[in-house]
N, C-alpha and C positions, 0 to 999 in steps of 0.2 A: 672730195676733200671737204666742200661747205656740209654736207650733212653731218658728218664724225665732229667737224666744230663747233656745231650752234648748241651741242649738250655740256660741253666745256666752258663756254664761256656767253654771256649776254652779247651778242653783236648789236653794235648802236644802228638809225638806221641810218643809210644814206641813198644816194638818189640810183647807186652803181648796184649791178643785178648781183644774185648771190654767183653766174659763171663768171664775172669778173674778177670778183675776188678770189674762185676757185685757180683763176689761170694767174691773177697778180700772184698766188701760194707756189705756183708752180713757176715762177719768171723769180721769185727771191729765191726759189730751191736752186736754180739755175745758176742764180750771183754768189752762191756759195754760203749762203745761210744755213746752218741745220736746221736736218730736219725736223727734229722736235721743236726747233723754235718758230717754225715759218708760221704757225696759231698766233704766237703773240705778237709778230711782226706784223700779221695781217690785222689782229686786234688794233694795235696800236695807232695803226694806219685806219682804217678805220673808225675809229676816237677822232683822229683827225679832220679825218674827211665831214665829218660829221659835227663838227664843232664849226664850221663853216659852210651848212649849206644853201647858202647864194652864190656862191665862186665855183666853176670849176676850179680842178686842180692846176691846171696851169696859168690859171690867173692868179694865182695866189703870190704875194710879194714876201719880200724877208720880216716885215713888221707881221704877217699873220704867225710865222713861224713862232715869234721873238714872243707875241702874246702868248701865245701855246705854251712855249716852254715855260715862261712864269706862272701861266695858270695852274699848270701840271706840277711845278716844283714848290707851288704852296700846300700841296697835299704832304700834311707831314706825317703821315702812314707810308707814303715812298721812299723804297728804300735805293740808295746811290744806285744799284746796280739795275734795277726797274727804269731807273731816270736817263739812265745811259743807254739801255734797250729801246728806252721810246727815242731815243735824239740819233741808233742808227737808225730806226725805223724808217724815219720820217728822214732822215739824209738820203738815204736809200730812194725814198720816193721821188724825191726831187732831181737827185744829181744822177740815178740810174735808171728809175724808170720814167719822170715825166720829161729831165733833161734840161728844166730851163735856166736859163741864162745867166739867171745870179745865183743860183745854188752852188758853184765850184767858188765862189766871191765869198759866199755867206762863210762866217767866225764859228762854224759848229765845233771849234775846240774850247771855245770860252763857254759853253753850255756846259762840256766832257769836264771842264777842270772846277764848274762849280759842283757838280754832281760828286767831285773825291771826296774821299772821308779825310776832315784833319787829321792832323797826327798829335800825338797825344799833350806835346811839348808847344804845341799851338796856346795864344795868350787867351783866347776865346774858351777853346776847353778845358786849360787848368783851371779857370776857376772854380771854385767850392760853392755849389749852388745847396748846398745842405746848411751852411749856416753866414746867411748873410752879414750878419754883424760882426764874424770872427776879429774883422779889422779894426774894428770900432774898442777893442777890449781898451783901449789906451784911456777909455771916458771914464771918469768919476764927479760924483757931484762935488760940490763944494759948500762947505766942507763933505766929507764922504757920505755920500746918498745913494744907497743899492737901489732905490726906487725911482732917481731921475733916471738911469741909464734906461729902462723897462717906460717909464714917461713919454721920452722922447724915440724910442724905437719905430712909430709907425712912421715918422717923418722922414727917419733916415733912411724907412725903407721904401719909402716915396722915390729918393733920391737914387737909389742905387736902382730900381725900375726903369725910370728915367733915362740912369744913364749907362743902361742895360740893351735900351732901345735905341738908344741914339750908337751903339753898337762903340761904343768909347773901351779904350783899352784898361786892363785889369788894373794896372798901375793907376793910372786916371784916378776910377772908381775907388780904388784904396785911400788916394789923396783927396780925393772929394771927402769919402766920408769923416775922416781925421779931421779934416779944417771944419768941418760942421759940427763934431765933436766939439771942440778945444771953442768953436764958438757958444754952445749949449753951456758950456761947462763955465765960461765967464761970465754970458749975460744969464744964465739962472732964469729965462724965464718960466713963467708960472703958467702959461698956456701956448702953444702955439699954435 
């Protein structure tokens, strides 16, 4: 099994021999994993084992797991269903094949339920990331100045970054930018 995989994919190293891995292929083929996928179970596993080696595996606590998963879920080339392969992988490891003690404890659904795709009606993805100021159209100069609105635009887009990061709802970010409007648009400054 280890020879047909090492031309498919880069194995990271770890301290565990390549018949190890051959026979953990053959113990997830057992737990009812497909076959086609037992490569990227044993990859992922793997990745793991390897992202930690000072610990054996059963020394390993829920905080190693919890960093993993966040390390792996800032790659944002991964796609949900890749993220959910690596969280049975690594359940798998623990709660069937190493067995220990807090793995049946550990929250591996709050990992599964961040890895889902929103749905489309979610406040996060309807926003219009194509034109940040759509909201802002309420702004004119005073008297009418096609040139403040375009003046004062890198500010508000300052603002809508901001409160983009701080992860604030679409509503919010609408009323944010409107009152910074209506405040541009009274006091007329001349620089900001």
């Amino acid at each position: 099994m280890h020879a047909h995989n090492t031309s498919l994919y880069n194995q990271p190293t770890t301290s565990y021999s390549p018949e190890f891995w051959d026979k953990y292929g053959i113990f997830l083929l057992k737990q009812g994993i497909k076959k086609r996928l037992i490569k990227w179970y044993v990859l992922h596993t793997q990745r793991y084992v390897a992202t930690f080696p000072e610990l054996h595996v059963r020394e390993h606590q829920p905080k190693n797991v919890e960093q993993y998963f966040h390390m792996v879920g800032e790659n944002q080339s991964l796609k949900a269903w890749q993220y959910l392969q690596i969280i049975d992988a690594i359940q798998t490891l623990f709660t069937k094949s190493s067995r220990v003690a807090w793995a049946n404890n550990f929250d591996w659904e709050y990992y599964r339920t961040s890895a889902r795709q929103l749905e489309q009606t979610h406040p996060t993805v309807k926003r219009d990331y194509n034109n940040d100021l759509e909201h802002a159209d309420i702004f004119t100069g005073k008297p009418y100045d096609p040139s403040a609105k375009q003046r004062y635009k890198p500010e508000i887009e300052k603002v809508i970054r901001v409160i983009r990061n701080k992860n604030y709802s679409m509503k919010t970010e609408k009323t944010y930018c409107q009152w910074i409007a209506r405040f541009f648009y009274f006091h007329q400054p001349d620089s900001v």
